[in-house]
HTML snippet that shows the backbone in 3Dmol.js (N, CA, C, O; Angstrom):
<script src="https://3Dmol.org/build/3Dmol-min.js"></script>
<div id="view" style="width:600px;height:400px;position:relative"></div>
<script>
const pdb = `
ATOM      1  N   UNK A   1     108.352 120.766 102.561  1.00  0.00           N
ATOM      2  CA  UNK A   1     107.714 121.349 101.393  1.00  0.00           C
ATOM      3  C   UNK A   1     107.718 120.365 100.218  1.00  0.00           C
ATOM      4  O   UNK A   1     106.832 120.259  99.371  1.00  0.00           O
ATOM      5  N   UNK A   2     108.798 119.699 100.296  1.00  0.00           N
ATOM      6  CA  UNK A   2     108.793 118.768  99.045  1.00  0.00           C
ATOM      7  C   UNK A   2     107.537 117.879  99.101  1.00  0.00           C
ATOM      8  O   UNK A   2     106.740 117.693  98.181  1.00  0.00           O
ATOM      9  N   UNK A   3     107.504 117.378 100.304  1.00  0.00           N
ATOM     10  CA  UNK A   3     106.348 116.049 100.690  1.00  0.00           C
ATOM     11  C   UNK A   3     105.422 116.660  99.957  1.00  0.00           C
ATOM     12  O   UNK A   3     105.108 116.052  98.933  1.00  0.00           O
ATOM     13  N   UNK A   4     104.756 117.916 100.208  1.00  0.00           N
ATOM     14  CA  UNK A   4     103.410 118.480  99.731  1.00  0.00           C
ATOM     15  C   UNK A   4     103.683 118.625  98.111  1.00  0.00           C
ATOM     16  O   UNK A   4     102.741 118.739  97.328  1.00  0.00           O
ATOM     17  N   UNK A   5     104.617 118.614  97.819  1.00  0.00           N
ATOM     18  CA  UNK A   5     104.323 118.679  96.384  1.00  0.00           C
ATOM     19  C   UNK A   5     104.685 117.685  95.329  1.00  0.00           C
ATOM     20  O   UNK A   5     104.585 117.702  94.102  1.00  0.00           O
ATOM     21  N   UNK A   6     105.327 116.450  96.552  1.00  0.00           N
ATOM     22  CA  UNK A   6     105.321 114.981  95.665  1.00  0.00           C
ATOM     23  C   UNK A   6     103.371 114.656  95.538  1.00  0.00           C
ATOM     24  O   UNK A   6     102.731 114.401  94.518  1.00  0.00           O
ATOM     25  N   UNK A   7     102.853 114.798  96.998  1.00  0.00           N
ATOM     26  CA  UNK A   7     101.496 114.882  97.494  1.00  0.00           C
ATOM     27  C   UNK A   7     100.800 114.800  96.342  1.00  0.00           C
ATOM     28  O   UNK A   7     100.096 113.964  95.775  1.00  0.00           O
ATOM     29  N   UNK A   8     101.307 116.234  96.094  1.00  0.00           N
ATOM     30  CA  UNK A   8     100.262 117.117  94.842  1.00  0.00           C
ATOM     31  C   UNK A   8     100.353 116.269  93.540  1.00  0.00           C
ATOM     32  O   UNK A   8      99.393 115.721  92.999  1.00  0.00           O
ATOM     33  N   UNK A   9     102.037 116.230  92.986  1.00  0.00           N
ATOM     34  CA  UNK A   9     101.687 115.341  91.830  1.00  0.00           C
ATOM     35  C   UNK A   9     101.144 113.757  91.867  1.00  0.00           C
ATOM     36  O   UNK A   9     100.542 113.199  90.950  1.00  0.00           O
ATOM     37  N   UNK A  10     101.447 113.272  92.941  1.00  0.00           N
ATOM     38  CA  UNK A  10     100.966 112.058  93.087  1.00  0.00           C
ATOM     39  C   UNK A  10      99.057 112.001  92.953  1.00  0.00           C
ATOM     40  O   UNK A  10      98.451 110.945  92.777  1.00  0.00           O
ATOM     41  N   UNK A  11      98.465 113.190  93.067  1.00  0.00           N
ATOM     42  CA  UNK A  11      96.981 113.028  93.474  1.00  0.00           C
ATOM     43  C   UNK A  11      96.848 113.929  91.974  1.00  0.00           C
ATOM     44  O   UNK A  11      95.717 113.801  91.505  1.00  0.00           O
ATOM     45  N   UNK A  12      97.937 114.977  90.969  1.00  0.00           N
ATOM     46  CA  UNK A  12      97.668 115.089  89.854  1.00  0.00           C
ATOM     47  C   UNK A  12      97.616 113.641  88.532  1.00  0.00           C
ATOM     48  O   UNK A  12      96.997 113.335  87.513  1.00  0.00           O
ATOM     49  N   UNK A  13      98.616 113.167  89.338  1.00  0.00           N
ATOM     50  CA  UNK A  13      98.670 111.753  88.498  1.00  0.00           C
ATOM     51  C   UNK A  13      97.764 110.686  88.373  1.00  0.00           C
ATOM     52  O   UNK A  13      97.551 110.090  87.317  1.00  0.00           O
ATOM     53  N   UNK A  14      97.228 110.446  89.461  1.00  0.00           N
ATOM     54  CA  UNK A  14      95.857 109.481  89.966  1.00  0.00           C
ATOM     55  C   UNK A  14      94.973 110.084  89.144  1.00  0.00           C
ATOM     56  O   UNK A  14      94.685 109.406  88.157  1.00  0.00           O
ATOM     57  N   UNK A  15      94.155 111.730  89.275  1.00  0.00           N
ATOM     58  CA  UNK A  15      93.266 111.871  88.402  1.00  0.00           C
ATOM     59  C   UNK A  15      93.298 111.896  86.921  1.00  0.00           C
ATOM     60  O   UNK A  15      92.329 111.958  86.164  1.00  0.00           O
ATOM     61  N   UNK A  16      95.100 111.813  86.490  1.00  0.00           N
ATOM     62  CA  UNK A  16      94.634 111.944  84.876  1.00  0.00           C
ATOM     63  C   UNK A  16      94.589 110.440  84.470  1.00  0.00           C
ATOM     64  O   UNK A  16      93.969 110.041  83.484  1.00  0.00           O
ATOM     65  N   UNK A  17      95.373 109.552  85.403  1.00  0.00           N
ATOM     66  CA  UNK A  17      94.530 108.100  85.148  1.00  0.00           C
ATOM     67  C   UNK A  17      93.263 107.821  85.328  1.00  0.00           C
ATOM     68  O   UNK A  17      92.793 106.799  84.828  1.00  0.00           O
ATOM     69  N   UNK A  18      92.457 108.722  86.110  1.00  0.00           N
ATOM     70  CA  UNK A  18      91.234 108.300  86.352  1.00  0.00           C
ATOM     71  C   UNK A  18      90.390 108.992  85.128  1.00  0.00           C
ATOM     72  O   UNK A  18      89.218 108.742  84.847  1.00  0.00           O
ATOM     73  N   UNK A  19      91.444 110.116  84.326  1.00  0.00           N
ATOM     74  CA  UNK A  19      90.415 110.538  83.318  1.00  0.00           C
ATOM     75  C   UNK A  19      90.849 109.137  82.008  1.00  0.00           C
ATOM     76  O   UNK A  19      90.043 108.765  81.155  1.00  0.00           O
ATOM     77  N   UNK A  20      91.934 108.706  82.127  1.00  0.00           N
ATOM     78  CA  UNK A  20      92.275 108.151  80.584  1.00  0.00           C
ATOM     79  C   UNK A  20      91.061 106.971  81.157  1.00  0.00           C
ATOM     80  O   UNK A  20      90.137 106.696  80.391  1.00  0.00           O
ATOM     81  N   UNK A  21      91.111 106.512  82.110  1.00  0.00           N
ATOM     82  CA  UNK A  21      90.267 105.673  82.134  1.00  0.00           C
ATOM     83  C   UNK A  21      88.659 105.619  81.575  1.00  0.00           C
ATOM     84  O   UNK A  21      88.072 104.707  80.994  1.00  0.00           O
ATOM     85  N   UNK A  22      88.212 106.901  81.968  1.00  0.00           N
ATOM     86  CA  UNK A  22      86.827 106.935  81.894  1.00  0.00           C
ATOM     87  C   UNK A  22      86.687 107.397  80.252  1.00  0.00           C
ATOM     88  O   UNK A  22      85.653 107.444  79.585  1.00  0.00           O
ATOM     89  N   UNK A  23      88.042 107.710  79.848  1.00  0.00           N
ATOM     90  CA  UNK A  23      88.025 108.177  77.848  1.00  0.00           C
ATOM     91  C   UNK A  23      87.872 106.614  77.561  1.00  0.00           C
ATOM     92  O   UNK A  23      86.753 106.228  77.222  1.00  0.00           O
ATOM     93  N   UNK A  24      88.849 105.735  77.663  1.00  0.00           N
ATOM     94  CA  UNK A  24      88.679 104.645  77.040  1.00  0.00           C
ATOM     95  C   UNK A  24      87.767 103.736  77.477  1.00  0.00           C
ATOM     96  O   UNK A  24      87.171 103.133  76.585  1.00  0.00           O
ATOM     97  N   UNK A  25      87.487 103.464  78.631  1.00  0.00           N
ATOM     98  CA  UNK A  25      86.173 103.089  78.898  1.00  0.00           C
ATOM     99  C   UNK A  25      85.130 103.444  78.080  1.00  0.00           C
ATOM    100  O   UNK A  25      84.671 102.597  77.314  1.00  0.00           O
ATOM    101  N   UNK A  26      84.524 104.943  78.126  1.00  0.00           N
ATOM    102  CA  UNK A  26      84.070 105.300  77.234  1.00  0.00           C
ATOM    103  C   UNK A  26      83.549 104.885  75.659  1.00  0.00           C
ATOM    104  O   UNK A  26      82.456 104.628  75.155  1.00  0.00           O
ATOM    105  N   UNK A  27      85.260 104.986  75.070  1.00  0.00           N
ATOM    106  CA  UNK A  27      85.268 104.627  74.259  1.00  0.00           C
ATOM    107  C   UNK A  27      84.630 103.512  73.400  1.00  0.00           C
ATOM    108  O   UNK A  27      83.941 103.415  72.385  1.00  0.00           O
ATOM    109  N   UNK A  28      85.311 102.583  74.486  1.00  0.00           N
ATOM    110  CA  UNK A  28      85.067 101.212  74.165  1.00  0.00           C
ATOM    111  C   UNK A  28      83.649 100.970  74.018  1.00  0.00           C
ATOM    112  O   UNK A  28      83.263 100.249  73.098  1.00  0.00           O
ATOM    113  N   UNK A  29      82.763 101.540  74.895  1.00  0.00           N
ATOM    114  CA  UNK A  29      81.209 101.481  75.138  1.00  0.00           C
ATOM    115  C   UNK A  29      80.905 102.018  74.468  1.00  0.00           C
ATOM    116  O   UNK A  29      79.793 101.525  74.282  1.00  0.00           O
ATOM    117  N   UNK A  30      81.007 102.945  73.673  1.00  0.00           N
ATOM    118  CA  UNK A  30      80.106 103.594  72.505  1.00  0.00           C
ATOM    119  C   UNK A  30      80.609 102.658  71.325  1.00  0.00           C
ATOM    120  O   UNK A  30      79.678 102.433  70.552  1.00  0.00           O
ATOM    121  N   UNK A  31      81.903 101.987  70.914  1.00  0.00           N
ATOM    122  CA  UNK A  31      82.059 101.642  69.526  1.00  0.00           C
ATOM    123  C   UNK A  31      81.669  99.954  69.654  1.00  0.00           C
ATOM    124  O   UNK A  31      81.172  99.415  68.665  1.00  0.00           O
ATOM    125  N   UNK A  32      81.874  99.280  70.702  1.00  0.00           N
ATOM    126  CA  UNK A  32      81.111  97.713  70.651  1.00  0.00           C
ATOM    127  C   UNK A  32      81.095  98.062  72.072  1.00  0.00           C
ATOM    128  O   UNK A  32      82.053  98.300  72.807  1.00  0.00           O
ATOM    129  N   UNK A  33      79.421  98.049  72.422  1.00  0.00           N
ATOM    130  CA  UNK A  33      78.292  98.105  73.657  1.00  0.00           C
ATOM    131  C   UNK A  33      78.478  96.766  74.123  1.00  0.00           C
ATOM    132  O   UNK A  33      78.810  96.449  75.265  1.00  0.00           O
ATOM    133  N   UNK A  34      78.176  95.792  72.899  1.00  0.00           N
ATOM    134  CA  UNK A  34      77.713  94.556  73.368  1.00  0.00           C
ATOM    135  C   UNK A  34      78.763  93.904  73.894  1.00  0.00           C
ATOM    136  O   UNK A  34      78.815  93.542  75.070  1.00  0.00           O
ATOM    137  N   UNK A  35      79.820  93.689  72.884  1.00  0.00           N
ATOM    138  CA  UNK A  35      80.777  92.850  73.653  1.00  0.00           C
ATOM    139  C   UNK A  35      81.448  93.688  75.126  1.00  0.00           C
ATOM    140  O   UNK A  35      81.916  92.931  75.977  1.00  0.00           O
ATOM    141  N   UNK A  36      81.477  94.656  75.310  1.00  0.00           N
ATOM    142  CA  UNK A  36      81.832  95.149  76.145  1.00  0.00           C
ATOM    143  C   UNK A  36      80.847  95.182  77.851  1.00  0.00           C
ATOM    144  O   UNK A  36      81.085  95.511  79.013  1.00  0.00           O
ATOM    145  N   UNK A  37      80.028  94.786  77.292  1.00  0.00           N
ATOM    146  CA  UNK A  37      79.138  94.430  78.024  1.00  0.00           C
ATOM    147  C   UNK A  37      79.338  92.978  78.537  1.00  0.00           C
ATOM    148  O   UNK A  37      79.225  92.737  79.738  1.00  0.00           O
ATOM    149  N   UNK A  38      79.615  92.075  77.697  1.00  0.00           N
ATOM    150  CA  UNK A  38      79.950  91.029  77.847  1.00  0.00           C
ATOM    151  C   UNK A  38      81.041  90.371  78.734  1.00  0.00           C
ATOM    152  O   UNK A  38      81.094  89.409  79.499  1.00  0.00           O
ATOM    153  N   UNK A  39      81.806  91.238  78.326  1.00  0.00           N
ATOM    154  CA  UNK A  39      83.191  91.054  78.909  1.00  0.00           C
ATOM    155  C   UNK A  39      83.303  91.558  80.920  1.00  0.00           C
ATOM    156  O   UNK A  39      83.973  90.983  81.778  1.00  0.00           O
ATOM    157  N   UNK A  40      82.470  92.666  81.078  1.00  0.00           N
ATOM    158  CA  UNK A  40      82.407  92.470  82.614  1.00  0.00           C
ATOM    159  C   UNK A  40      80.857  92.198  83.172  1.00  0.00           C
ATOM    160  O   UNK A  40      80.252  92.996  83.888  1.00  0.00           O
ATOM    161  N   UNK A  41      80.374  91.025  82.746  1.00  0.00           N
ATOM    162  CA  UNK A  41      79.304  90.494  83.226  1.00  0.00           C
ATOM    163  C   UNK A  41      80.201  89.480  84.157  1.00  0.00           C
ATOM    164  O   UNK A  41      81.371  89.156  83.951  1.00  0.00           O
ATOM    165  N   UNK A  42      79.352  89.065  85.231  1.00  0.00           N
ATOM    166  CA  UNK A  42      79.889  88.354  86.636  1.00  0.00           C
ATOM    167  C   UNK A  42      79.328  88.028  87.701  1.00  0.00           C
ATOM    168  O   UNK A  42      78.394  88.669  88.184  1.00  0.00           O
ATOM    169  N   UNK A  43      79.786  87.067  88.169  1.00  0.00           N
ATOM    170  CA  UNK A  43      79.167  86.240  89.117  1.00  0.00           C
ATOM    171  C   UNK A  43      79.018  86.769  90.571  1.00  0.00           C
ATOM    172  O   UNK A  43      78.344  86.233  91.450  1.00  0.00           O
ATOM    173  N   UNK A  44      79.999  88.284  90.725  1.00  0.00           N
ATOM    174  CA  UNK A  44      80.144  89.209  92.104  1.00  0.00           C
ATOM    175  C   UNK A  44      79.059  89.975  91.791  1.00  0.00           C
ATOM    176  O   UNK A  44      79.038  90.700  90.796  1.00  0.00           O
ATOM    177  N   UNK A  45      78.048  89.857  92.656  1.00  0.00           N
ATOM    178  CA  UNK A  45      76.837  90.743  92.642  1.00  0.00           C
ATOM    179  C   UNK A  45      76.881  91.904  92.531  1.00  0.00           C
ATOM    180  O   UNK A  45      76.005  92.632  92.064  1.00  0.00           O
ATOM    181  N   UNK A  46      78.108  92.255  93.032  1.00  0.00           N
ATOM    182  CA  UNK A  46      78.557  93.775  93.027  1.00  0.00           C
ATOM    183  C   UNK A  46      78.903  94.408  91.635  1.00  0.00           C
ATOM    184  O   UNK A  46      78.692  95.490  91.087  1.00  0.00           O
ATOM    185  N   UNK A  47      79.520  93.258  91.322  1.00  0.00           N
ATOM    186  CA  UNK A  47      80.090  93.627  89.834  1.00  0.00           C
ATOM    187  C   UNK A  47      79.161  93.854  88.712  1.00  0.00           C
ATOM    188  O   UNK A  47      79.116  94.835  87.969  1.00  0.00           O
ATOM    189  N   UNK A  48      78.296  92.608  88.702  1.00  0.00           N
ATOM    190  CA  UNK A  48      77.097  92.749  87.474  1.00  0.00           C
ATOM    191  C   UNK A  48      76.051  93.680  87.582  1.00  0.00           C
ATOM    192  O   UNK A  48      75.342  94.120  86.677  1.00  0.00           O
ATOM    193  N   UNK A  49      76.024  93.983  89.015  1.00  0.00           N
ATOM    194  CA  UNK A  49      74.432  95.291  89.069  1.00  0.00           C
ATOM    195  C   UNK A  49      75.319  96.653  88.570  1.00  0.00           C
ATOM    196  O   UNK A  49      74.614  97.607  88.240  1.00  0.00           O
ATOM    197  N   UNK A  50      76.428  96.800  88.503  1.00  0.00           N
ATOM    198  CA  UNK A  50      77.422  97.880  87.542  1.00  0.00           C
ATOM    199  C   UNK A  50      77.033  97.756  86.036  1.00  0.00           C
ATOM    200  O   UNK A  50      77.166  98.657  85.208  1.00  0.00           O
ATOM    201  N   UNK A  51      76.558  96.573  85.814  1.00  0.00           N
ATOM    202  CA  UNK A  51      76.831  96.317  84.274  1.00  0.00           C
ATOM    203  C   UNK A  51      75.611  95.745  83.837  1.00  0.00           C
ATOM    204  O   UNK A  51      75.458  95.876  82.622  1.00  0.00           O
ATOM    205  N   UNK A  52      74.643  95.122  84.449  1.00  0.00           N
ATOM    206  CA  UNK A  52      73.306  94.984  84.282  1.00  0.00           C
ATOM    207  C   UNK A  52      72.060  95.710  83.838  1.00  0.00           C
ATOM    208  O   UNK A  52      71.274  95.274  82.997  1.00  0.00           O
ATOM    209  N   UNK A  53      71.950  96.872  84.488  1.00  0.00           N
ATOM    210  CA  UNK A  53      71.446  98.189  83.574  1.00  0.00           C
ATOM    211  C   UNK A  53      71.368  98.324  82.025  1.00  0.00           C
ATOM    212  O   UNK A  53      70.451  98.705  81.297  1.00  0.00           O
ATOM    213  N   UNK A  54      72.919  97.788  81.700  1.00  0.00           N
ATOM    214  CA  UNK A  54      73.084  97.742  79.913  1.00  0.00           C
ATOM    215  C   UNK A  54      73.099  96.970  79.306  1.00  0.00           C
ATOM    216  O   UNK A  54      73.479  97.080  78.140  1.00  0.00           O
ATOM    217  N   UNK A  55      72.725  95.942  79.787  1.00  0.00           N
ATOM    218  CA  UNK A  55      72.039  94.375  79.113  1.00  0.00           C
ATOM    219  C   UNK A  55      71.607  94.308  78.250  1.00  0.00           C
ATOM    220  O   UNK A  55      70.519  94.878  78.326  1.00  0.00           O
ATOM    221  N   UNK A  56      71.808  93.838  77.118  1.00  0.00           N
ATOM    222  CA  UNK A  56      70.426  93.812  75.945  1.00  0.00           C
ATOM    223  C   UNK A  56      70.177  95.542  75.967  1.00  0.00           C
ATOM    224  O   UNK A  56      69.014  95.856  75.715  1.00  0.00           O
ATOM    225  N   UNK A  57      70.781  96.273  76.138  1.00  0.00           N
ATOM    226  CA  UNK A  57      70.542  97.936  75.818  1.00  0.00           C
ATOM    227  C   UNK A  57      72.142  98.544  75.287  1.00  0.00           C
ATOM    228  O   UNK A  57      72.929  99.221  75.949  1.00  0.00           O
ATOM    229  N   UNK A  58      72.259  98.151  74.181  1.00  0.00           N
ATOM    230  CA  UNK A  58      73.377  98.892  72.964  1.00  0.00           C
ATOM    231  C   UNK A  58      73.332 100.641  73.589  1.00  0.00           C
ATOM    232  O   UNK A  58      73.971 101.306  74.404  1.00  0.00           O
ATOM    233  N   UNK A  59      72.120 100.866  72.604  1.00  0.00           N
ATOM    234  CA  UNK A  59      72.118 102.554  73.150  1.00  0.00           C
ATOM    235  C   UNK A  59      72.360 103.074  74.281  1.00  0.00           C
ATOM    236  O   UNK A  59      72.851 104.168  74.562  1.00  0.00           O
ATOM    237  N   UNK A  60      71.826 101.854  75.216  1.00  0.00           N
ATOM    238  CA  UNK A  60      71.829 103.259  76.462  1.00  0.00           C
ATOM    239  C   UNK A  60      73.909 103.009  77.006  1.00  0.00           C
ATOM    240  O   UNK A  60      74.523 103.747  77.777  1.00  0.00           O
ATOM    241  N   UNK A  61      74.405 101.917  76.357  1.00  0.00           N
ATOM    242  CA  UNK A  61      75.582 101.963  77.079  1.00  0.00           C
ATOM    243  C   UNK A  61      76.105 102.883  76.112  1.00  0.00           C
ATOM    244  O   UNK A  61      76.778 103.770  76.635  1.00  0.00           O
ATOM    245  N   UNK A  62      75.977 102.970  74.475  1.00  0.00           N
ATOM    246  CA  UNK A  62      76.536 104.095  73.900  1.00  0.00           C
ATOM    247  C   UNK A  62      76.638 105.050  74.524  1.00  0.00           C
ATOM    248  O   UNK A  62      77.810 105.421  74.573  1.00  0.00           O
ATOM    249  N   UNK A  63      75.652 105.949  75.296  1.00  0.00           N
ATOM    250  CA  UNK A  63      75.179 107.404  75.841  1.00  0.00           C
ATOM    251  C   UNK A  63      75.806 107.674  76.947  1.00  0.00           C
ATOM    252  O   UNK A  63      76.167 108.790  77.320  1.00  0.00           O
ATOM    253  N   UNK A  64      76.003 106.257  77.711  1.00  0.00           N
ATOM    254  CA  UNK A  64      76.773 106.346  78.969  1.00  0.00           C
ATOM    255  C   UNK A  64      78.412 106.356  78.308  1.00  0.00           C
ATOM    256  O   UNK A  64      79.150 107.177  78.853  1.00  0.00           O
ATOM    257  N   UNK A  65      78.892 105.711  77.444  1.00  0.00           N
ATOM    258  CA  UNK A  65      80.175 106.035  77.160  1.00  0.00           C
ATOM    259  C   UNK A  65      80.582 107.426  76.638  1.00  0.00           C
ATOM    260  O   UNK A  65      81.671 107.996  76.695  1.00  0.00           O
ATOM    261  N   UNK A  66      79.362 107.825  76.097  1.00  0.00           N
ATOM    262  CA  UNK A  66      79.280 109.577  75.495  1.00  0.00           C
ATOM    263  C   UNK A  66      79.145 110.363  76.818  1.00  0.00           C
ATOM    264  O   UNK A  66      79.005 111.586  76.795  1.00  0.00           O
ATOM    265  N   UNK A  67      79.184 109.703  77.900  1.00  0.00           N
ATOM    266  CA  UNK A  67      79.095 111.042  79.236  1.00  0.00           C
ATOM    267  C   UNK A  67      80.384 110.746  79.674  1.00  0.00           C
ATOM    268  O   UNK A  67      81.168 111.696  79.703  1.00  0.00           O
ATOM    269  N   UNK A  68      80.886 109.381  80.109  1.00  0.00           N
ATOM    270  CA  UNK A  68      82.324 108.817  80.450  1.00  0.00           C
ATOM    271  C   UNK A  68      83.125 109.758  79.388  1.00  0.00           C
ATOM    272  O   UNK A  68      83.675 110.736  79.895  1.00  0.00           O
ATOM    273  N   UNK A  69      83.224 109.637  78.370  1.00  0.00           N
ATOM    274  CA  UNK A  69      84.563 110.226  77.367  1.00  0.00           C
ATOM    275  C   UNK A  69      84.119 111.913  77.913  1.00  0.00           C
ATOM    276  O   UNK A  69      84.931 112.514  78.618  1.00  0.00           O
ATOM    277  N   UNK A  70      82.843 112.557  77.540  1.00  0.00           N
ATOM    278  CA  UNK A  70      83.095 113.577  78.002  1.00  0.00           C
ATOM    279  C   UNK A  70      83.203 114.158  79.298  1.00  0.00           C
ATOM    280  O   UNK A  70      83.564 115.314  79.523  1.00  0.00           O
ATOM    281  N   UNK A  71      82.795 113.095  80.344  1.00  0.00           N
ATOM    282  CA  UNK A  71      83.550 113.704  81.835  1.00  0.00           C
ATOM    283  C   UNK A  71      85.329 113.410  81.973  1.00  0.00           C
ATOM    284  O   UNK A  71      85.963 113.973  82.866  1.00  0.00           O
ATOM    285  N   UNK A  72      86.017 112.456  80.967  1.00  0.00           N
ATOM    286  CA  UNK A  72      87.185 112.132  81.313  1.00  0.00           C
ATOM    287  C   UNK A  72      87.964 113.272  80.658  1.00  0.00           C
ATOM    288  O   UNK A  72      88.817 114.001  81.164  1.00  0.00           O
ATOM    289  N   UNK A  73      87.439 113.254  79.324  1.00  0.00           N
ATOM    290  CA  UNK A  73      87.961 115.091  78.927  1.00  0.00           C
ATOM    291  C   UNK A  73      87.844 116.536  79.751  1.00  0.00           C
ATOM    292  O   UNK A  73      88.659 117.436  79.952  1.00  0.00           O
ATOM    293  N   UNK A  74      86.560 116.356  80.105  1.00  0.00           N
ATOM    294  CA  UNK A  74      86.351 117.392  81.258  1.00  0.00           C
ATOM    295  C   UNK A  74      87.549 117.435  82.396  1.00  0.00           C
ATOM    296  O   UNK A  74      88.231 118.396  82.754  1.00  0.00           O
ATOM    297  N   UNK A  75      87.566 116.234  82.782  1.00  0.00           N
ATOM    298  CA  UNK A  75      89.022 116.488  83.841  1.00  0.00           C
ATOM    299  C   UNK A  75      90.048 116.493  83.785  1.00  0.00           C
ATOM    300  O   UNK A  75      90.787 116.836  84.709  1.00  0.00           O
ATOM    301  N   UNK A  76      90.549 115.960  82.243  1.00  0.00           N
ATOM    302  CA  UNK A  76      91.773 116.276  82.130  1.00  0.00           C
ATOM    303  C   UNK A  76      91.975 117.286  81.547  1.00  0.00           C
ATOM    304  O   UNK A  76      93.114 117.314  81.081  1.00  0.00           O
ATOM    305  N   UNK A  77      91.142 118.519  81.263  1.00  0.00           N
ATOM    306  CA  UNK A  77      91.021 119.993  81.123  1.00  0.00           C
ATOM    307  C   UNK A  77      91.347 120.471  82.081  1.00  0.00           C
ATOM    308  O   UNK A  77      92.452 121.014  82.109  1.00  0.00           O
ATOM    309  N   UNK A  78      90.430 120.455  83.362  1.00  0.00           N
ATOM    310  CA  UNK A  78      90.719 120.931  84.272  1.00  0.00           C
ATOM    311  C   UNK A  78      92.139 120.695  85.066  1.00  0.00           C
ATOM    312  O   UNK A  78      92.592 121.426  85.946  1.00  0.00           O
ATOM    313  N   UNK A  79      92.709 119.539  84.559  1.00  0.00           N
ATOM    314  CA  UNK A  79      93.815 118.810  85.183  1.00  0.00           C
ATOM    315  C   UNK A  79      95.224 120.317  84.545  1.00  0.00           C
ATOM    316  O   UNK A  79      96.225 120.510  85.236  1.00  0.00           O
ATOM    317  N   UNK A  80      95.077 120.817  83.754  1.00  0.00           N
ATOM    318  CA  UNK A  80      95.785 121.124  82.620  1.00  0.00           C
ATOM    319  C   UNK A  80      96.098 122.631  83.484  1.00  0.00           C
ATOM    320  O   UNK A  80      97.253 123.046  83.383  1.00  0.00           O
ATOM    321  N   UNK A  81      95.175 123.415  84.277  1.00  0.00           N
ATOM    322  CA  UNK A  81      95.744 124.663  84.765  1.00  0.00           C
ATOM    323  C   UNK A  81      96.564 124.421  86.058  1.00  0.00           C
ATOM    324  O   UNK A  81      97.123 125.363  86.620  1.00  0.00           O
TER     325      UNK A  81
END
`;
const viewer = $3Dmol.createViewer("view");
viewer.addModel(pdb, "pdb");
viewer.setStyle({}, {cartoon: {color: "spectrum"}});
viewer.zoomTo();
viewer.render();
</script>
């Protein structure tokens, strides 16, 4: 019984890192787009078509950090019952 409920907090813990993440991520993208943009541009193809979309587009990474902060709040709401 214990296992299942180290389990549990271990997979409660993962998602509220995965929410602080997507708050400050967020964050960061709505208050400087550009440099933040800057900072994970890259030479892994994989990496830059993540971050390419918001190139030379301030706003649209603002809007995307305004859905990030409010899906990372969203789950750490839900995290909370």
């Amino acid at each position: 019984m214990e296992d299942r409920s180290n389990l549990a907090l271990g997979i409660r813990r993962s998602a509220e890192m995965a929410a602080v993440f997507m708050i400050g991520d967020g964050l960061l993208g709505m208050l400087q787009p550009q440099r933040h943009i800057e900072l994970w541009r890259s030479d892994v193809g994989a990496v830059d078509a993540l971050v390419r979309p918001f190139a030379g587009r301030p706003r649209r990474r603002r809007a995307y950090g305004a859905l990030q902060l409010g899906a990372g709040v969203l789950l750490a709401s839900v995290l909370k019952r």
